[in-house]
MDTraj code that builds the backbone (N, CA, C; nanometers):
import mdtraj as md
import numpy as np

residues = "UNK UNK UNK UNK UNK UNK UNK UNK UNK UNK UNK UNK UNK UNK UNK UNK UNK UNK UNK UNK UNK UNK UNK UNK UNK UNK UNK UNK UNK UNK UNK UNK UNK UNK UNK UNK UNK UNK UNK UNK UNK UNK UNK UNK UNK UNK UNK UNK UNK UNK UNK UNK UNK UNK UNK UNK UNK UNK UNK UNK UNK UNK UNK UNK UNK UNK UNK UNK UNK UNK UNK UNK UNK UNK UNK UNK UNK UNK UNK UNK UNK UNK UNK UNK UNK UNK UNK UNK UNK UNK UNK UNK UNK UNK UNK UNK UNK UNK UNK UNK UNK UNK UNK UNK UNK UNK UNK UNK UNK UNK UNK UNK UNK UNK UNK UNK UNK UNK UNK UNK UNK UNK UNK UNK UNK UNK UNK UNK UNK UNK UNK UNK UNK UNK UNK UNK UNK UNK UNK UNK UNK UNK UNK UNK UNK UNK UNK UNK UNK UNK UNK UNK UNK UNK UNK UNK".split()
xyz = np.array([
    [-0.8521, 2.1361, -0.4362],
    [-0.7734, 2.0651, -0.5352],
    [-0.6681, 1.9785, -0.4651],
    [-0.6336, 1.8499, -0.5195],
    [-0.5951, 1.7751, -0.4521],
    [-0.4118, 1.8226, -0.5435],
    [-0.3783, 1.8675, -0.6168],
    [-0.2977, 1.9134, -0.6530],
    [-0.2585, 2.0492, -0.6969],
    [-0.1766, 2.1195, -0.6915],
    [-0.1889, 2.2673, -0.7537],
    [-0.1186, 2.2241, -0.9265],
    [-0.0866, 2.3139, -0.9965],
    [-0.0702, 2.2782, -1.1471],
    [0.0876, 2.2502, -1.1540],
    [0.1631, 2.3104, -1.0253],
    [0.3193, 2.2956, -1.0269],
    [0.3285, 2.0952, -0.9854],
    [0.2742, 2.0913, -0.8254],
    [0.2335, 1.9599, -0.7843],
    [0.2061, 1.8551, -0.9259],
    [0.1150, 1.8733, -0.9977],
    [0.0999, 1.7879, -1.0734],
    [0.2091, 1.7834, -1.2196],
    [0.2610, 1.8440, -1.2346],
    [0.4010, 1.8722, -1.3036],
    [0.4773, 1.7664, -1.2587],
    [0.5130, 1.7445, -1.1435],
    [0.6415, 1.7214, -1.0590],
    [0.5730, 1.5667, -1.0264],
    [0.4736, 1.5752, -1.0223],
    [0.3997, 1.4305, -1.0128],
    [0.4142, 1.3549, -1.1027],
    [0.4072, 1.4113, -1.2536],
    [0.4025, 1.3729, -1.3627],
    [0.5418, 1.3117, -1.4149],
    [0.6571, 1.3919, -1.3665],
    [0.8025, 1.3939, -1.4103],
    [0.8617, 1.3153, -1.2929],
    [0.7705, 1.2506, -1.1747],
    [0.8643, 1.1609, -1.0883],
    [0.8873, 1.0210, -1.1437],
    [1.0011, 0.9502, -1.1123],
    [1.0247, 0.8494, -1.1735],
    [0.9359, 0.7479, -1.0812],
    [0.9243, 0.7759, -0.9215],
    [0.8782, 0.6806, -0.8524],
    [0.7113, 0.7215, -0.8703],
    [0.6579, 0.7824, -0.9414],
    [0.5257, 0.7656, -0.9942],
    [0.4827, 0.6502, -1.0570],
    [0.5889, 0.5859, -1.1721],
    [0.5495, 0.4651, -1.2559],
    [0.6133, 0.3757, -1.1719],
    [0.6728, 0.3939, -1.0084],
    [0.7362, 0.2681, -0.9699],
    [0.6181, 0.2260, -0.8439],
    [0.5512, 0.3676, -0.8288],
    [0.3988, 0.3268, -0.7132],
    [0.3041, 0.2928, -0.8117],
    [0.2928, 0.3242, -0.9490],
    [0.2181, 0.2491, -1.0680],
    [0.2400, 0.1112, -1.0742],
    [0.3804, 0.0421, -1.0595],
    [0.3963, -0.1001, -1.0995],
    [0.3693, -0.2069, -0.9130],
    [0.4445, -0.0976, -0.8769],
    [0.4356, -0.1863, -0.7149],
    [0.2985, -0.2341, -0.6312],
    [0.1817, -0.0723, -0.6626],
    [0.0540, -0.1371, -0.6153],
    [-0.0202, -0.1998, -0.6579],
    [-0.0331, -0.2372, -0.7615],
    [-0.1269, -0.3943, -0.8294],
    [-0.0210, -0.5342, -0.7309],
    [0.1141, -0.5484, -0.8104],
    [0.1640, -0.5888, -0.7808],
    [0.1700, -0.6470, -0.6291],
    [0.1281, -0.5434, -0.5344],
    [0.1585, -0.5839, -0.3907],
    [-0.0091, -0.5913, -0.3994],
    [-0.1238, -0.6058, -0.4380],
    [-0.2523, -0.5974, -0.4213],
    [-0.2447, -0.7640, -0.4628],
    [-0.2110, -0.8070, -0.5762],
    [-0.1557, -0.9643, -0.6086],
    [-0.1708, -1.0194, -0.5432],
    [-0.0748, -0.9762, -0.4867],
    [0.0752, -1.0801, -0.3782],
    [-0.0128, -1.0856, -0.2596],
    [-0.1176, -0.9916, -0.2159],
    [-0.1657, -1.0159, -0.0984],
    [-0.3249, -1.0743, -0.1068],
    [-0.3398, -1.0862, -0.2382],
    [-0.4950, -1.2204, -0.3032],
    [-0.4527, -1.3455, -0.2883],
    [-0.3427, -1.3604, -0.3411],
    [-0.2507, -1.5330, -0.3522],
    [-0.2472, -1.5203, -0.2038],
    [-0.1871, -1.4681, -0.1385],
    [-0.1364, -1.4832, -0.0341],
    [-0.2597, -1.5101, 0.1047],
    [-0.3531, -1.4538, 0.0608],
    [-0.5114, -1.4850, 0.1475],
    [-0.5481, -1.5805, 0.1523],
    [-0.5487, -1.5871, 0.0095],
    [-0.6208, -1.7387, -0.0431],
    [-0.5681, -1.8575, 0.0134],
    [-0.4178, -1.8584, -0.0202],
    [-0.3116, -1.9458, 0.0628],
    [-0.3135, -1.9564, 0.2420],
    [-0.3668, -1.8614, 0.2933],
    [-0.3805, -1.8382, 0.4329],
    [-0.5480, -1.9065, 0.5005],
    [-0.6281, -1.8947, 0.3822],
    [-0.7366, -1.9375, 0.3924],
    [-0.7312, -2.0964, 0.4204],
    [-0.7095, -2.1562, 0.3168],
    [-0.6526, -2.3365, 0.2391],
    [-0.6047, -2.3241, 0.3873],
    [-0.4366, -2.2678, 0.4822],
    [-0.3799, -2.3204, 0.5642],
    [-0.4636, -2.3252, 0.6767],
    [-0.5562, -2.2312, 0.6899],
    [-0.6656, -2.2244, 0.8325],
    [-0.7461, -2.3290, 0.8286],
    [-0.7745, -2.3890, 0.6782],
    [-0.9123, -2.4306, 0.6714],
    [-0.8351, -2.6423, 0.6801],
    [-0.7383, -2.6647, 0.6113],
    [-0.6691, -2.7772, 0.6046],
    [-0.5546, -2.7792, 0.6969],
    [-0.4492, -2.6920, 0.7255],
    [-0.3260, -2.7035, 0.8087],
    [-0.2389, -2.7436, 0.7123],
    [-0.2644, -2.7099, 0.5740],
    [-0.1248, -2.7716, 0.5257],
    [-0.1162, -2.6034, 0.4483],
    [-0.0014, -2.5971, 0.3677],
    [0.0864, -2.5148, 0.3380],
    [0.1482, -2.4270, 0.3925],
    [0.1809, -2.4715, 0.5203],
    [0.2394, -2.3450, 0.6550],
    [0.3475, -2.2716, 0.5684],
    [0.4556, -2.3419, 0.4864],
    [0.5648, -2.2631, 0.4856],
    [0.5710, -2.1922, 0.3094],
    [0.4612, -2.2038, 0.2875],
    [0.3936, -2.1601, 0.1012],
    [0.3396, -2.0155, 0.1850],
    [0.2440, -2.0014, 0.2727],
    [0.1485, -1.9876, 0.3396],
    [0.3034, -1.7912, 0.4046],
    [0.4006, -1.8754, 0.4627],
    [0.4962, -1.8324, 0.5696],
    [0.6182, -1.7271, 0.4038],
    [0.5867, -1.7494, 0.2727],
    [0.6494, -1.6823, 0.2030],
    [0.5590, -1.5779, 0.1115],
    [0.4394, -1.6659, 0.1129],
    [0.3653, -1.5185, 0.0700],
    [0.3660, -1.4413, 0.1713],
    [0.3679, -1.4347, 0.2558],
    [0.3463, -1.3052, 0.3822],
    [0.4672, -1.2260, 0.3691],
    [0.5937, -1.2514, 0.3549],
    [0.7086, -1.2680, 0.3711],
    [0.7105, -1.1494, 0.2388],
    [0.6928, -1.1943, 0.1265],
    [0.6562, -1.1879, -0.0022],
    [0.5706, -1.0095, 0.0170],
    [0.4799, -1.0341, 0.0376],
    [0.3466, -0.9411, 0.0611],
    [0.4145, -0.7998, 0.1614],
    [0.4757, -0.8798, 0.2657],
    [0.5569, -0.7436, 0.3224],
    [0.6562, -0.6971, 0.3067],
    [0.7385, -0.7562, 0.1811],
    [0.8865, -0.6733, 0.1400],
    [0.8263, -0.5641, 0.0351],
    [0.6928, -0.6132, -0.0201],
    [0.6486, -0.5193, -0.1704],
    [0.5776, -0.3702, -0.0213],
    [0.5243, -0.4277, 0.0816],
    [0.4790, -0.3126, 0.1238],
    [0.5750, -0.2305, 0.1954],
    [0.7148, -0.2463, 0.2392],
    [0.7973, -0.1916, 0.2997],
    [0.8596, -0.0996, 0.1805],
    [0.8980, -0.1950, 0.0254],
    [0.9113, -0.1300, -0.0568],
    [0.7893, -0.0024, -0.1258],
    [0.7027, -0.0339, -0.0812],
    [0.5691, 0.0776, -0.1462],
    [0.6002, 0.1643, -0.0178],
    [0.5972, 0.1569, 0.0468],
    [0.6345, 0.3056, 0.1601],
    [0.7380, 0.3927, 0.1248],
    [0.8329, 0.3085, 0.1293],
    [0.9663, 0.3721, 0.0746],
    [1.0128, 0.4601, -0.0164],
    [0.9300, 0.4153, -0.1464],
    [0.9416, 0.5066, -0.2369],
    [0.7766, 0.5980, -0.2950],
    [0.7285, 0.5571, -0.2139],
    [0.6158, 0.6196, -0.1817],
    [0.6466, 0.7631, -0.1093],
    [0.7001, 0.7300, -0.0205],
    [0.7663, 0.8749, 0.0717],
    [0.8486, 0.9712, -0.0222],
    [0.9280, 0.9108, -0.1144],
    [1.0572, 0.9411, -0.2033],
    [0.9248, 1.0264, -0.2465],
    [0.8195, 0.9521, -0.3663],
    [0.7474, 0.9943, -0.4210],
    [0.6629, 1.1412, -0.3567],
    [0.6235, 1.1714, -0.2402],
    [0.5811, 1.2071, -0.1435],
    [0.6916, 1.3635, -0.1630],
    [0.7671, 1.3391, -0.1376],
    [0.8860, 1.4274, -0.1454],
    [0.9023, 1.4978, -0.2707],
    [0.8921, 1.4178, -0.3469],
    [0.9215, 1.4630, -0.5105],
    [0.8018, 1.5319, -0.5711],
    [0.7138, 1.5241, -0.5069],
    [0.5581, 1.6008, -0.5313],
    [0.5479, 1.7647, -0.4561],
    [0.5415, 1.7018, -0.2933],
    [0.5182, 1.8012, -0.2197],
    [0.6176, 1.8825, -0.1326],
    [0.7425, 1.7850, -0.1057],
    [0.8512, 1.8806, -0.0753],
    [0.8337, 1.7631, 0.0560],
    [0.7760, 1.7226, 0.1105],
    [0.7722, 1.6211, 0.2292],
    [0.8108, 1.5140, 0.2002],
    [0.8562, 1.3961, 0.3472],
    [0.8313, 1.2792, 0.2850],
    [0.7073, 1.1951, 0.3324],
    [0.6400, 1.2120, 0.4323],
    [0.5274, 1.1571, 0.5098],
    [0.4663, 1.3244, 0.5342],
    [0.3310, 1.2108, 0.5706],
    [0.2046, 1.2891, 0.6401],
    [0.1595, 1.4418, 0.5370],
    [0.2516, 1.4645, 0.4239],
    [0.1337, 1.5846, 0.3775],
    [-0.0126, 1.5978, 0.3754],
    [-0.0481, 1.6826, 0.4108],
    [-0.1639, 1.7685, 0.3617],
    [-0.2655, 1.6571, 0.2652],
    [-0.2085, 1.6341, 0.1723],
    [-0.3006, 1.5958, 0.0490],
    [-0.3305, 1.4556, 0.0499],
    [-0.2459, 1.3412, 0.1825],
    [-0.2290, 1.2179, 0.1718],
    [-0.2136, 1.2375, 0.3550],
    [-0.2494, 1.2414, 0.4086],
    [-0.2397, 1.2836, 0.5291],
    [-0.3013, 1.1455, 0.6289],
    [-0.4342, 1.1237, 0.5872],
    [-0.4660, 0.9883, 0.6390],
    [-0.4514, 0.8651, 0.5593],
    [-0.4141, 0.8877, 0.4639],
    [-0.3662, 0.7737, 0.3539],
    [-0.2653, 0.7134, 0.4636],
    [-0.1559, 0.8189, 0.4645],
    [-0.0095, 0.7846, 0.5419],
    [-0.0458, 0.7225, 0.7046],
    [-0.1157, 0.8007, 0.7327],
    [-0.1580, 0.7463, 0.9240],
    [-0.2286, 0.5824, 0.8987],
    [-0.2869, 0.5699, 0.7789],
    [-0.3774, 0.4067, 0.8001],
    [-0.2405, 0.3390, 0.7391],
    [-0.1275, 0.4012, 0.6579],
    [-0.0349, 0.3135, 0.6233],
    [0.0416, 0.2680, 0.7120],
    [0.0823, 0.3809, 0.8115],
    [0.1612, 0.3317, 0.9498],
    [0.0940, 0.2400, 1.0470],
    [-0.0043, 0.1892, 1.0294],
    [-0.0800, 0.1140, 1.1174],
    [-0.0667, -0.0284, 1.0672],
    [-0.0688, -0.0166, 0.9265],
    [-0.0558, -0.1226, 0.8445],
    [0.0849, -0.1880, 0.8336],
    [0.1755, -0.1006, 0.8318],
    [0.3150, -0.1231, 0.8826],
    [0.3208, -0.2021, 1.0003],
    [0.2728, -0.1107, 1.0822],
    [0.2627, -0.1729, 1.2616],
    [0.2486, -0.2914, 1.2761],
    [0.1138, -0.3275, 1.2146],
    [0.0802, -0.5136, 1.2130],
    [0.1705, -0.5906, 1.0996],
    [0.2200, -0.5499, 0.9876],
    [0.2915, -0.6257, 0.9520],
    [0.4275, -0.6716, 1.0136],
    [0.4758, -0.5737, 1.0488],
    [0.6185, -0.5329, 1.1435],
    [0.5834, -0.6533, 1.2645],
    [0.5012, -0.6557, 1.3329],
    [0.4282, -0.7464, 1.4498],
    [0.4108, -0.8619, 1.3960],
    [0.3906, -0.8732, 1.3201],
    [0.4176, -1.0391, 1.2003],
    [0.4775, -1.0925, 1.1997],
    [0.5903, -0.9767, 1.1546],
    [0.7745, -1.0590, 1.1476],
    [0.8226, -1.0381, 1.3117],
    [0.7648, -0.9464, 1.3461],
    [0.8968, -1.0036, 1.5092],
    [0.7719, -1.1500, 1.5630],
    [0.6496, -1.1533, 1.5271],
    [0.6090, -1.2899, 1.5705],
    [0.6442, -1.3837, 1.5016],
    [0.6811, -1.4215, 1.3938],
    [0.7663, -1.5273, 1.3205],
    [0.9229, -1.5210, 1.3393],
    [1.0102, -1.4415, 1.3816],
    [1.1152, -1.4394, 1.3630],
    [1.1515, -1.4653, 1.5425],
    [1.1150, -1.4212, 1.6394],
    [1.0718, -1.4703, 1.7812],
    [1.0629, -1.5655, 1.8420],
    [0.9491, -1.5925, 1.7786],
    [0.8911, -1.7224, 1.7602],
    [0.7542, -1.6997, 1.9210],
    [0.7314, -1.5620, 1.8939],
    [0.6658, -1.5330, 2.0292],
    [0.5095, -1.5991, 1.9521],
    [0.4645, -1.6034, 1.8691],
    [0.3288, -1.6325, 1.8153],
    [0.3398, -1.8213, 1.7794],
    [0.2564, -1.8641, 1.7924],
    [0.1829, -1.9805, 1.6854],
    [0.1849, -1.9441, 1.5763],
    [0.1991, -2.0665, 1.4979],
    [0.1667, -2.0197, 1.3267],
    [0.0667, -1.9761, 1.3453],
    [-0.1101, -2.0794, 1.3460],
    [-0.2174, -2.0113, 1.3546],
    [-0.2514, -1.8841, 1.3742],
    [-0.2078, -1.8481, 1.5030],
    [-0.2027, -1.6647, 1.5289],
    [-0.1314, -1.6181, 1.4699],
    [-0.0212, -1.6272, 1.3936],
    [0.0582, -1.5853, 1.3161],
    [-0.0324, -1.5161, 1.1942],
    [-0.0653, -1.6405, 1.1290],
    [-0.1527, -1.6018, 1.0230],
    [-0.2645, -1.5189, 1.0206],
    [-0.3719, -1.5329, 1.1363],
    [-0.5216, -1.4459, 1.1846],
    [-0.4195, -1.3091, 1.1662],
    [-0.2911, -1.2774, 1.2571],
    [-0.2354, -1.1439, 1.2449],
    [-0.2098, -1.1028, 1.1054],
    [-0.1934, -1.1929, 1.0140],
    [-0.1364, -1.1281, 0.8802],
    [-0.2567, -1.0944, 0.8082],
    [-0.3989, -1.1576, 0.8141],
    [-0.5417, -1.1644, 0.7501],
    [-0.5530, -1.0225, 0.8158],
    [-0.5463, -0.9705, 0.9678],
    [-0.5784, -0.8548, 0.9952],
    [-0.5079, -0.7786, 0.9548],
    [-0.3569, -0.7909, 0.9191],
    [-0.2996, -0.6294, 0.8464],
    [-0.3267, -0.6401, 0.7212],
    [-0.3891, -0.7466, 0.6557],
    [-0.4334, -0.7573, 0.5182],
    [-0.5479, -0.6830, 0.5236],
    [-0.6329, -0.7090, 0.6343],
    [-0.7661, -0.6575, 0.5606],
    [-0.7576, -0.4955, 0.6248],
    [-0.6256, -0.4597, 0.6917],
    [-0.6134, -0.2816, 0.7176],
    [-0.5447, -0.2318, 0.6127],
    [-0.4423, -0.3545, 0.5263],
    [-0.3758, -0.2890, 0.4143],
    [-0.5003, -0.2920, 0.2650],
    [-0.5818, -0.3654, 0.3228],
    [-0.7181, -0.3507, 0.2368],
    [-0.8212, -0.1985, 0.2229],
    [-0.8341, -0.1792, 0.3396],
    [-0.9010, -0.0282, 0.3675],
    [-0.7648, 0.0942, 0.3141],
    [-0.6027, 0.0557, 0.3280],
    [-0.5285, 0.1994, 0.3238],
    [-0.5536, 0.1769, 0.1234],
    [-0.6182, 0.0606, 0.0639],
    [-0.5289, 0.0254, -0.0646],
    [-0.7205, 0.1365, -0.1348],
    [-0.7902, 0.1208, -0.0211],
    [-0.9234, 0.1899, -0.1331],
    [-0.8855, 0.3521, -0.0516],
    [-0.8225, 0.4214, 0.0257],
    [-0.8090, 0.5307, 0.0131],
    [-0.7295, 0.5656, -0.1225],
    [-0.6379, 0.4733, -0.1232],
    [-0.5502, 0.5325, -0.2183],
    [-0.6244, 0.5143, -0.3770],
    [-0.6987, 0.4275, -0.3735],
    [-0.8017, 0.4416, -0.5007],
    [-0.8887, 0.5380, -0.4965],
    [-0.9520, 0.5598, -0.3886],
    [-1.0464, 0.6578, -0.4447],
    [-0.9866, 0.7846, -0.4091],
    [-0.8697, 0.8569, -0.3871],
    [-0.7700, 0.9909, -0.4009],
    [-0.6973, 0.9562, -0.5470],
    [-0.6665, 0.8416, -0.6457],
    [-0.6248, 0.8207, -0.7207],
    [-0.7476, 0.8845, -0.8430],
    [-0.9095, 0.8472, -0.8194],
    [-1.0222, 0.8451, -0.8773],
    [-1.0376, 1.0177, -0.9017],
    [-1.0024, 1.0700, -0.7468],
    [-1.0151, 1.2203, -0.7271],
    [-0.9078, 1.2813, -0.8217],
    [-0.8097, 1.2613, -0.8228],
    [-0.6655, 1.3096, -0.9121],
    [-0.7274, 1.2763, -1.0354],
    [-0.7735, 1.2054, -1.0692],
    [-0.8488, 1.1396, -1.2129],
    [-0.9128, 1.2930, -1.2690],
    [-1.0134, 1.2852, -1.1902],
    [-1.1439, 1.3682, -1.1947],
    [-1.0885, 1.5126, -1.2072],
    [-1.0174, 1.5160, -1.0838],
    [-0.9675, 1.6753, -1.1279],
    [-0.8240, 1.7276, -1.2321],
    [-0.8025, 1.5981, -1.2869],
    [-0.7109, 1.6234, -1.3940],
    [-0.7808, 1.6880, -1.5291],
    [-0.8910, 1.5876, -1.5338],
    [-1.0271, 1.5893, -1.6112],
    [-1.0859, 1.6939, -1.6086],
    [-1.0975, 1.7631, -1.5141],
    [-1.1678, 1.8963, -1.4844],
    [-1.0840, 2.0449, -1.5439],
    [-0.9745, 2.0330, -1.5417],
    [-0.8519, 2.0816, -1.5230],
    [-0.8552, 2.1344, -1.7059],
    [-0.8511, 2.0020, -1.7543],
    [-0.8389, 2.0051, -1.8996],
    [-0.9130, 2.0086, -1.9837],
    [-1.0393, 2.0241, -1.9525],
    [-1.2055, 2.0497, -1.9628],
    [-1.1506, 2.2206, -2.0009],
    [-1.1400, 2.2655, -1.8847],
    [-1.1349, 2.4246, -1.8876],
    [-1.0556, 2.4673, -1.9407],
    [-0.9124, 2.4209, -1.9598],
    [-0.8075, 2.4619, -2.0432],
    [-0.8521, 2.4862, -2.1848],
    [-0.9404, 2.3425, -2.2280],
    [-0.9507, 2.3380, -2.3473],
    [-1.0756, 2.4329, -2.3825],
    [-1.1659, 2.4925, -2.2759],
    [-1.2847, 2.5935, -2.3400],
    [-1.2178, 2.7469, -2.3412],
    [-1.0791, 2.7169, -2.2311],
    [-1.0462, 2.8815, -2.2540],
    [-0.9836, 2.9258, -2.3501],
])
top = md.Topology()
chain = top.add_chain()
for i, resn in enumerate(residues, 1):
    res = top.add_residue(resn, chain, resSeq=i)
    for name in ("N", "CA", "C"):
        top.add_atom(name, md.element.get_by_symbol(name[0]), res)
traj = md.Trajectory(xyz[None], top)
């Protein structure tokens, strides 16, 4: 079980539950526009600095989704990283961090090219792409065994 019946209580009654509800579409958005826009700049060379705020954009929502993600994390399981139940969720998120983090000290530096600038942001996109379907399909699992849960409640 990906929750015990207390866990999902406390899951239920966190406030940063409906704030990782509003933030991950939201930052899933921000980082479609923001591709697309990265695409157009690879493919033409124009919108560098449209191009230089979605990224910008894309990694304040993911610094903010960690953040209270952890809060959230805490308010569930008593941790704030790496539990048990989200364990590699959290390890592909810190990686995803890593390259975004490597983004901004290459834009803010000025150690990168735009061009490489951008290929780096497409690659923590497409790792914040792989951490965004763990968290769907452990979201699918919580689904299922909520479902399961209340299946049996309701035959006993």
């Amino acid at each position: 079980m990906l929750y015990t019946p207390e866990q999902r209580r406390r899951r239920d009654a966190s406030r940063w539950t409906l704030v990782q509800g509003v933030l991950a579409p939201l930052q899933f958005a921000v980082m479609l526009g923001s591709a697309a826009l990265i695409v157009r700049y690879l493919d033409s060379g124009a919108g560098y600095g449209l191009v230089t705020a979605s990224i910008l954009l894309k990694t304040l929502l993911l610094y903010l989704i960690m953040i209270t993600g952890s809060l959230w994390e805490h308010d569930v399981f008593g941790e704030y990283l790496f539990v048990d139940a989200f364990f590699w969720e959290d390890v592909v998120s810190m990686g995803v961090m890593v390259l975004h983090t490597a983004y901004l000290v290459g834009l803010f530096t000025g150690w990168m090219e735009p061009v490489a600038l951008v290929w780096l942001a497409l690659v923590a996109y497409g790792a914040y792409f792989v951490n965004a379907a763990q968290f769907l399909l452990k979201l699918r699992r919580a689904r299922l065994e909520s479902a399961a849960v209340s299946r049996s409640l309701e035959a006993a």
